[in-house]
C-alpha positions as CSV (number, residue, x, y, z in Angstrom):
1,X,78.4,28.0,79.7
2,X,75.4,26.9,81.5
3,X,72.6,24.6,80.4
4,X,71.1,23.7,76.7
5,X,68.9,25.2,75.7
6,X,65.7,23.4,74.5
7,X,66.8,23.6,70.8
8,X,70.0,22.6,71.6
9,X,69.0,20.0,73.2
10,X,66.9,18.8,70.0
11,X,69.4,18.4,67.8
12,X,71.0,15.5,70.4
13,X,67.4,13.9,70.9
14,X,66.4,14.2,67.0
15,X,70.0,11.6,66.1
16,X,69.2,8.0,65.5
17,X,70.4,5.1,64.0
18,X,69.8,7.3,60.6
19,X,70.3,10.8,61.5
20,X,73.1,12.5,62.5
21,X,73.0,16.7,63.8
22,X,76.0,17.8,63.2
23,X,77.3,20.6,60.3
24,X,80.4,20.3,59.0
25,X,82.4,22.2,56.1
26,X,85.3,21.1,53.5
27,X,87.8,23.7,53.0
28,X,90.1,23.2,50.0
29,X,93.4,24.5,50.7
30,X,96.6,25.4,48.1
31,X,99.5,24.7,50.1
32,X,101.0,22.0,52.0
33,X,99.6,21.1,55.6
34,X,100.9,18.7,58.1
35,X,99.0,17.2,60.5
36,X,101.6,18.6,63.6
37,X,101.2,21.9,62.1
38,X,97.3,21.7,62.2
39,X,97.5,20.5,65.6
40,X,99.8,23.0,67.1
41,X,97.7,26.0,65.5
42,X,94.5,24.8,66.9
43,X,96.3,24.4,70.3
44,X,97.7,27.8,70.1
45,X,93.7,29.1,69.3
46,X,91.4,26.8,70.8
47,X,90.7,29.3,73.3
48,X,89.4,31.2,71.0
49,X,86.3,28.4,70.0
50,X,84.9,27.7,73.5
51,X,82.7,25.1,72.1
52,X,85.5,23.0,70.7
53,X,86.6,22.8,74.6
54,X,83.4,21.5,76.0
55,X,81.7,18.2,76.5
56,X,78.3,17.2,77.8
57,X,77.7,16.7,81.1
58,X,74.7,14.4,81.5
59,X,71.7,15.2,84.2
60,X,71.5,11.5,86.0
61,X,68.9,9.1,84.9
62,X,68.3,11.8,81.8
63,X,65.8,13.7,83.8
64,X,66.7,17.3,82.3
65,X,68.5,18.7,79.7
66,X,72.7,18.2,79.6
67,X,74.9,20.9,80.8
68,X,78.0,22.4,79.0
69,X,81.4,21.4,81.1
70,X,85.1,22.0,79.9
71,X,86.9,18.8,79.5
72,X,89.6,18.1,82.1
73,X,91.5,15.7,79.5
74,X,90.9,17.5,76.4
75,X,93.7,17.4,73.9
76,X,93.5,18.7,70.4
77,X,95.4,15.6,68.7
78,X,92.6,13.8,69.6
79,X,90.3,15.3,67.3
80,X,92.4,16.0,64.5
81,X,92.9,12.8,61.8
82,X,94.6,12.0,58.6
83,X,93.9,10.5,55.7
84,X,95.3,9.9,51.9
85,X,93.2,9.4,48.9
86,X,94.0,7.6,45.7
87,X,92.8,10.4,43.6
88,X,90.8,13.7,44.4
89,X,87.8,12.1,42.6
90,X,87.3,10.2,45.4
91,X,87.1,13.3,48.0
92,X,83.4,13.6,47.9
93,X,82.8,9.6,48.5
94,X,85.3,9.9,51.6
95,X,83.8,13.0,53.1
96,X,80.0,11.9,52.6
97,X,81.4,8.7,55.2
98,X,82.6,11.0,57.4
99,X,79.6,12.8,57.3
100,X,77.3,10.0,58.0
101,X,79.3,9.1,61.2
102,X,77.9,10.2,65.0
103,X,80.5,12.0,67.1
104,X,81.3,10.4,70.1
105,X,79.6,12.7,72.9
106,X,81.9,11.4,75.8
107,X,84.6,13.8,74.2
108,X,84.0,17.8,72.7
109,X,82.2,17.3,69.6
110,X,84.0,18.2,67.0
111,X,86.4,16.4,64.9
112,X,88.9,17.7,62.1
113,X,90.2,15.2,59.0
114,X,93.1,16.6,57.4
115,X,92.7,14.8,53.7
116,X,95.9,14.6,51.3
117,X,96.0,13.5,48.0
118,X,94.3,15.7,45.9
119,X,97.2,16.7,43.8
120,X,98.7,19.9,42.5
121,X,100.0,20.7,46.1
122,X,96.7,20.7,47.8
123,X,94.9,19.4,50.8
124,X,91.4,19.3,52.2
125,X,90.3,19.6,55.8
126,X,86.7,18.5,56.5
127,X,86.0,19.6,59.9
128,X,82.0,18.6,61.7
129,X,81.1,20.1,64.8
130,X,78.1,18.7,66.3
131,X,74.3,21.5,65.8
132,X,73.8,21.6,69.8
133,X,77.0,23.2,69.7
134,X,77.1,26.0,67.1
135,X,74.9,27.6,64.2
136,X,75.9,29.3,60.7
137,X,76.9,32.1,62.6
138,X,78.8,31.0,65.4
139,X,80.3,28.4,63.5
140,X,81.8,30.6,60.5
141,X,83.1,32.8,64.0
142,X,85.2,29.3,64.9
143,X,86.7,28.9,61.7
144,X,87.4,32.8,61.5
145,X,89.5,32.0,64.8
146,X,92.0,29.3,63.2
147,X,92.5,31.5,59.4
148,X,94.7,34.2,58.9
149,X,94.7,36.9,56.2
150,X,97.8,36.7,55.0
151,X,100.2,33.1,55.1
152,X,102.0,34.1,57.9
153,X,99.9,32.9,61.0
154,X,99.5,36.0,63.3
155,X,100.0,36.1,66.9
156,X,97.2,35.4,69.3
157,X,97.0,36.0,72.9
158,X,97.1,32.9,75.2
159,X,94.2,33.1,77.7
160,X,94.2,34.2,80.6
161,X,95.6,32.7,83.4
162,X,92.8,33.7,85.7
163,X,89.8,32.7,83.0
164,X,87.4,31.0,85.3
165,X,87.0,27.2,84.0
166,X,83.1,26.3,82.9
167,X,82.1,23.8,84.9
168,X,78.4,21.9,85.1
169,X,76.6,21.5,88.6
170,X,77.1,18.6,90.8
171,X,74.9,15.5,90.2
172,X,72.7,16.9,93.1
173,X,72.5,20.5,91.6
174,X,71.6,19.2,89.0
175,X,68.7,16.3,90.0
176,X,67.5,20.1,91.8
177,X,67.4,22.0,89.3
178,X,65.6,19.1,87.3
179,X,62.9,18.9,89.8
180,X,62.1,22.4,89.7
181,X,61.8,22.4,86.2
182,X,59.2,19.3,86.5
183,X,57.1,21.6,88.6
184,X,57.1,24.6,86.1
185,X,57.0,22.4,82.5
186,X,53.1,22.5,82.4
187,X,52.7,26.5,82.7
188,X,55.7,26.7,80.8
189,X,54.4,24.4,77.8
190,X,51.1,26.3,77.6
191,X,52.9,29.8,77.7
192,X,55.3,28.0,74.8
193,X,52.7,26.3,72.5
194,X,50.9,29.5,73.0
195,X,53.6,31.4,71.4
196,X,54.1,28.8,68.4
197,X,50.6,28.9,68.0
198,X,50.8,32.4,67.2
199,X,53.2,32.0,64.3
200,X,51.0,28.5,63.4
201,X,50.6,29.5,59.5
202,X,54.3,30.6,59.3
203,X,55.6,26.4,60.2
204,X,55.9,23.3,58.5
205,X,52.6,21.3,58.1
206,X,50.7,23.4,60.1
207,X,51.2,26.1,57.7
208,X,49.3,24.2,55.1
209,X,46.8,23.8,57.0
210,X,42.9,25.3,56.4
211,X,42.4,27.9,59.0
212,X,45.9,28.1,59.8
213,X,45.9,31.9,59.6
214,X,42.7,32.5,61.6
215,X,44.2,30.4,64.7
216,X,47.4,32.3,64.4
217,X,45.3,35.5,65.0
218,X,43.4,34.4,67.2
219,X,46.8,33.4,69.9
220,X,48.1,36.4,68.5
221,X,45.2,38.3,70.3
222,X,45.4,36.4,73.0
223,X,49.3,37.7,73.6
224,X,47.9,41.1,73.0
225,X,50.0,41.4,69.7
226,X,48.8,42.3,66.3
227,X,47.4,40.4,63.4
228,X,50.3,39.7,60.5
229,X,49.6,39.5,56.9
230,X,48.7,35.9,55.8
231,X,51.5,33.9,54.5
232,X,50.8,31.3,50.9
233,X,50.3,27.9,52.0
234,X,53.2,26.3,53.1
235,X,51.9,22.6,52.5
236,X,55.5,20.9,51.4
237,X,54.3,17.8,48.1
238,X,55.8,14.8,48.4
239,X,59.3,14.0,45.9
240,X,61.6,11.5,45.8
241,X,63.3,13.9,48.3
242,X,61.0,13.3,51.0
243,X,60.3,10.0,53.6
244,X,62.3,7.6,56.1
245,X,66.2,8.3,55.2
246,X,68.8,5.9,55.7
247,X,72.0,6.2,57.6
248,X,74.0,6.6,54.3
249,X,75.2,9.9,53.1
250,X,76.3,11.2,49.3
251,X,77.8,14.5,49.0
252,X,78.2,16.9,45.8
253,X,80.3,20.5,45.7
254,X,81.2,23.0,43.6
255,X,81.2,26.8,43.0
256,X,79.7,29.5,41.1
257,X,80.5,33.2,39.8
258,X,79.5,35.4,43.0
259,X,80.1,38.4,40.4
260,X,77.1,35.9,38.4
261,X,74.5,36.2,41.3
262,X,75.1,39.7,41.5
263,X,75.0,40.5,38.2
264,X,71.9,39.0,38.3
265,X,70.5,40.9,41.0
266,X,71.3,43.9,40.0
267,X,69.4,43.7,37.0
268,X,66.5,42.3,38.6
269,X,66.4,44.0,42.0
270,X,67.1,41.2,43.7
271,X,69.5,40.4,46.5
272,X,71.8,37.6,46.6
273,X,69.7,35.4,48.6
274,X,67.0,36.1,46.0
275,X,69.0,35.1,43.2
276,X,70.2,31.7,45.2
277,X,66.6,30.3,45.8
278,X,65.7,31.3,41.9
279,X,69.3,28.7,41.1
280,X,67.6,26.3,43.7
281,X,63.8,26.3,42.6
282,X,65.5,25.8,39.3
283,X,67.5,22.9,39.8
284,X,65.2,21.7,41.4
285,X,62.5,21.6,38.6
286,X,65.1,20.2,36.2
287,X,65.7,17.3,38.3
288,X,62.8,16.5,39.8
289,X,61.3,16.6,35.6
290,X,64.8,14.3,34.7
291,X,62.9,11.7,37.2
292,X,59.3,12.5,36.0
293,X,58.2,13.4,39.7
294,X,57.5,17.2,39.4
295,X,54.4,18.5,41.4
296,X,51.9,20.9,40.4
297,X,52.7,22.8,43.7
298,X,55.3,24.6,44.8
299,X,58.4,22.9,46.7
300,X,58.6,24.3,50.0
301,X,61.9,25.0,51.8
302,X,63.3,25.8,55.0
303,X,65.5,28.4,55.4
304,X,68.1,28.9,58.7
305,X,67.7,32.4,60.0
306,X,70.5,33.7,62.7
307,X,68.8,36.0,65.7
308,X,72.2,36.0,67.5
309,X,72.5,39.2,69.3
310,X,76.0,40.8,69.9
311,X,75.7,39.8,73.3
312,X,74.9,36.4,71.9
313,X,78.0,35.9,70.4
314,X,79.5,35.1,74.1
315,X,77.5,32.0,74.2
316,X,77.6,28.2,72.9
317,X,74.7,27.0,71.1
318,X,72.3,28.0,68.8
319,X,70.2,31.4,68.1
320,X,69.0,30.6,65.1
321,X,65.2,30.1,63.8
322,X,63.5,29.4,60.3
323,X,61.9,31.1,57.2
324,X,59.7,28.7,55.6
325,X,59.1,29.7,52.1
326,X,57.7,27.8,48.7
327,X,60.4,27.8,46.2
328,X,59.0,28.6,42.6
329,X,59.5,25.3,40.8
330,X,56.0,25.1,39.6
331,X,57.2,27.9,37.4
332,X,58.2,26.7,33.9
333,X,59.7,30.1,32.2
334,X,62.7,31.3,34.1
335,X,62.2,34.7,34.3
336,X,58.5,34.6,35.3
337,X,60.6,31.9,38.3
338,X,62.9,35.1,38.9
339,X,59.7,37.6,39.6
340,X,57.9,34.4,41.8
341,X,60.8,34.1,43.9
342,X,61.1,37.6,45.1
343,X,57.9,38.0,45.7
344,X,57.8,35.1,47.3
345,X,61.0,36.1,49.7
346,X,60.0,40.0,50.4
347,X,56.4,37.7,51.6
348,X,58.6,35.6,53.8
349,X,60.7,38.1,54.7
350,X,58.3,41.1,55.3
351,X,56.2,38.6,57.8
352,X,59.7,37.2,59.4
353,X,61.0,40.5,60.1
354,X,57.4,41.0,62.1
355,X,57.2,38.0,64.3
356,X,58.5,36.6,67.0
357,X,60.8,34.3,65.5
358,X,60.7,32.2,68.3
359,X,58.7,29.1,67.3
360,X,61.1,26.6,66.6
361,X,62.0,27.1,70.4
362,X,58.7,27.2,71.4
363,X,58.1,23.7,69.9
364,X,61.1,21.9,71.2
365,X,60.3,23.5,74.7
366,X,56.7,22.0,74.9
367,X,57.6,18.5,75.8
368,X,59.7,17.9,79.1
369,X,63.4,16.5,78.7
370,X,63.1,13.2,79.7
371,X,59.8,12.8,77.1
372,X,61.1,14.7,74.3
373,X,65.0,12.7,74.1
374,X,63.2,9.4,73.9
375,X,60.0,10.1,71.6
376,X,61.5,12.8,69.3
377,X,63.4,10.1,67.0
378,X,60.6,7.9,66.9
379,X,58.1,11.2,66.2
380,X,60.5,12.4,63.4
381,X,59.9,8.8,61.5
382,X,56.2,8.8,61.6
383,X,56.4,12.5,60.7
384,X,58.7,11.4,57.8
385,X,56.5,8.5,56.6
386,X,52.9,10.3,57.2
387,X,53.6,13.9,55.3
388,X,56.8,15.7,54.1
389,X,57.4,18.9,56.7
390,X,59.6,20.8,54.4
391,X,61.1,19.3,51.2
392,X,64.4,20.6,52.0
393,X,66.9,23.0,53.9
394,X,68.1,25.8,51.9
395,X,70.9,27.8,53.6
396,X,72.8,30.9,52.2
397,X,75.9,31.7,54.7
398,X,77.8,35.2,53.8
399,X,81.8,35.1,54.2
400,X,84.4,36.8,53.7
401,X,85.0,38.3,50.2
402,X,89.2,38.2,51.0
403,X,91.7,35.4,50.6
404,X,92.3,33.7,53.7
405,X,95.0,31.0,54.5
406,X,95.2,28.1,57.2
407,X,98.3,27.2,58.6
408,X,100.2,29.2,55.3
409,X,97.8,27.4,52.6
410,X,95.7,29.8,50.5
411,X,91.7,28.6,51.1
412,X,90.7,27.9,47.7
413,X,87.0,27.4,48.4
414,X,84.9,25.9,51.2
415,X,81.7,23.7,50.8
416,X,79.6,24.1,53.6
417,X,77.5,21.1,54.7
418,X,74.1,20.5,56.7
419,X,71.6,18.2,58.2
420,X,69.3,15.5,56.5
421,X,66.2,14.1,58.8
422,X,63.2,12.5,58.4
423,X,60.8,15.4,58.6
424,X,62.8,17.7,56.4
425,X,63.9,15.6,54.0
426,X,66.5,13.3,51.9
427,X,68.3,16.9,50.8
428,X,70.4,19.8,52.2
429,X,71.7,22.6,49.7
430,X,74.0,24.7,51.7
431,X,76.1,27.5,49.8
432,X,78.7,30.4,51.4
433,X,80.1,33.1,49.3
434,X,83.9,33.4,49.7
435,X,86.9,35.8,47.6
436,X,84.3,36.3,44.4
437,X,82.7,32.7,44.9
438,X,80.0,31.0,46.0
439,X,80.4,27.4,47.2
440,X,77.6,24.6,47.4
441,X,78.1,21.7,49.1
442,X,75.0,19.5,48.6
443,X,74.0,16.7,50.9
444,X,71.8,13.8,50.4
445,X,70.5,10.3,51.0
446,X,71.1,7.8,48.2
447,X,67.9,6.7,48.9
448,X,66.4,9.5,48.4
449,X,68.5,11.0,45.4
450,X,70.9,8.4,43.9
451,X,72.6,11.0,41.5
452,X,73.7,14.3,43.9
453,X,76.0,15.2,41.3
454,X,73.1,15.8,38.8
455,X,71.9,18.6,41.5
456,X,75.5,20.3,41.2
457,X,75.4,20.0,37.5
458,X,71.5,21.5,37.3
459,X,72.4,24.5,39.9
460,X,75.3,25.9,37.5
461,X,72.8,25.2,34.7
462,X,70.0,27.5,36.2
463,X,72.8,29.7,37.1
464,X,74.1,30.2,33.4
465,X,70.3,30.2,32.7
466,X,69.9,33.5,34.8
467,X,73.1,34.9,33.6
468,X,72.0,35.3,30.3
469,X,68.4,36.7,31.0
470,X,70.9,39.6,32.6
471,X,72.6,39.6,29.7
472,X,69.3,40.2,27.7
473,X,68.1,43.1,30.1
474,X,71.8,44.6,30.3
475,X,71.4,45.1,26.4
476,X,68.1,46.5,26.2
């Protein structure tokens, strides 16, 4: 499985004392589950999620980026946890713990928590697998490998007898292979911070920055590429959302009417994505004008793109990059919001779709290893305390539109769940449509936003709010 990547590799150097990089999901289940049953399903599949089998192996004296190794002792059962609650009103509070607890990187790094008490014959697991592992993509792929479509588990191939084992490099290979990389970092940084420079108006800070667009050219010339169309400033305001987080988590979930969004879309040209950062900017504004702290400008988000290729899907790690976009809260009448947003998107998108998507790469490849694992935490504060990079994450993951079961219990919904950080903020909306729904999980940092629930109850608002401007155009 080879070496991480420089991104990957980010996401363990970025975790602190405050910030933890893995995603995780809750996935509400009708049916009864038992922990032995859980277990011996993902035994029977685990071949089928690679990255659930592999643990770092560590380059000595931390001179280069980890390696990928499968784990000679790993065992299933010891990842996979149980739990009762009192009462289901207590999921949230037990999940957003969970959530704000590091995985222990001596071991694969994932864990599972199967969650009873929630009554009416249902369960919840709430599984977290660590972001130098997997992305959207290729972690939806995992949990496609342990569901079934009907509640009678189908039959899976055991691996192959002959699959070769993945296995890191010696401690000399490795101290080698370090060495050699020490002698190439400087070209390779320039040729890297080359690259980002060329997509310099399309980041976070830099993108607000005056001449932002004319530098971008200008590296863009240099690389012998063409020009792109200037992008609207991308210089993220400071809310209550953004600064130094704490290590304490609050989570919020619930779903929407898919049949809503696209309802609305349809009567708006707009896709579904579209109509999810219009319910966003919304919120949004509603809360941020509940706590009197609305900007004049825009809030700007960050949104996850995959660029996994089909032969990418044979690989652990991440392939993903980022659309930064304003979000239309400055917009006070909703259906003016509805036009800002797409224009807004088909900007970010049109210029996306052009470049090289590569910059968030680029940038995690321009410091070496050893520099970039100790000063990235420390760079992320200051980042966090001098100026707000984005004001949030906003991610929209597609699933299946089907029923699906786990271990013979019917998945009801599942909340998907993200990453909070210094430089991108105190809150993470993350949202995945599934069987005519579309579930949110929200993530934040009480210090940040002490009511998260008032950011559930203001998306369905803004969602009804759009669903009767439809209404309105359907009858005319």
């Amino acid at each position: 499985m080879g070496q991480l990547t420089a991104l990957d590799a980010q996401f363990l150097s970025t975790e602190s004392d405050t910030t933890v990089t893995h995603v995780a999901g809750v996935a509400v289940l009708d049916g009864s589950v038992t922990r032995e049953r859980l277990v011996a399903l993902l035994r029977d599949r685990v071949h089928l999620a690679p990255p659930l089998r592999m643990r770092l192996a560590d380059v000595p004296f931390g001179l280069d980026r980890p390696y990928w190794t499968e784990d000679d002792d790993f065992d299933v059962a010891d990842h996979v946890h149980e739990s009762t609650l009192r009462h289901e009103d207590e999921l949230a509070v037990h999940v957003a713990r969970l959530h704000a607890r590091k995985l222990d990187r001596s071991r694969p790094l994932w864990e599972m928590h199967l969650i009873h008490g929630l009554g009416e014959g249902r369960v919840a697991v709430y599984t977290k697998v660590h972001h130098a592992a997997i992305d959207g993509v290729s972690g939806s792929e995992i949990l496609g490998a342990f569901l079934d479509l009907t509640p009678e588990q189908r039959q899976v191939e055991p691996p192959s007898a002959d699959t070769p084992r993945a296995k890191a490099p010696n401690s000399a290979e490795m101290l080698a292979g370090a060495f050699g990389r020490m002698l190439a970092q400087p070209g390779d940084a320039v040729r890297s911070l080359t690259r980002a420079v060329a997509d310099l108006d399309a980041m976070p800070v830099s993108g607000g920055l005056p001449g932002a667009h004319r530098l971008a050219s200008a590296a863009r010339r240099l690389l012998g590429e063409k020009p792109l169309p200037p992008l609207p400033s991308l210089a993220a305001p400071r809310t209550p959302f953004n600064g130094p987080i704490t290590r304490m988590r609050t989570f919020a979930y619930g779903s929407i009417a898919l049949s809503d969004v696209k309802h609305v879309g349809r009567s708006f040209g707009m896709s579904v994505n579209d109509v999810v950062m219009t319910v966003v900017s919304g919120a949004l504004r509603s809360w941020l004008e509940e706590h009197a702290a609305l900007p004049g400008q825009p809030l700007v988000a960050a949104v996850p793109v995959s660029v996994r290729t089909a032969k990418g899907h044979e690989t652990i790690g991440n392939q993903i990059s980022a659309m930064i976009t304003p979000l239309a809260t400055d917009v006070e009448d909703p259906e003016e919001r509805l036009s800002a947003v797409r224009g807004l998107m088909a900007t970010a998108k049109r210029r996306f779709a052009q470049s090289r998507t590569s910059w968030l790469n680029d940038l995690c490849s321009v410091l070496p290893a050893p520099i970039a694992n100790l000063a990235t935490p420390h760079l992320f504060r200051l980042a966090g305390k001098v100026t707000p990079g984005v004001n949030l994450i906003v991610s929209n993951v597609p699933g299946p539109q089907l029923p699906l079961y786990l271990c013979g219990a019917r998945l009801m919904a599942y909340y998907p769940m993200s990453v909070l950080t210094d430089v991108t903020g105190g809150l993470s909306i993350t949202c995945l449509s599934y069987d005519g729904s579309l579930d949110f999980g929200v993530v934040a940092c009480p210090a940040r936003v002490p009511d998260v629930w008032r950011i559930m109850d203001h998306l369905r608002e803004a969602m009804a709010e759009l669903v009767k401007l439809a209404d309105a155009v359907d009858v005319e």
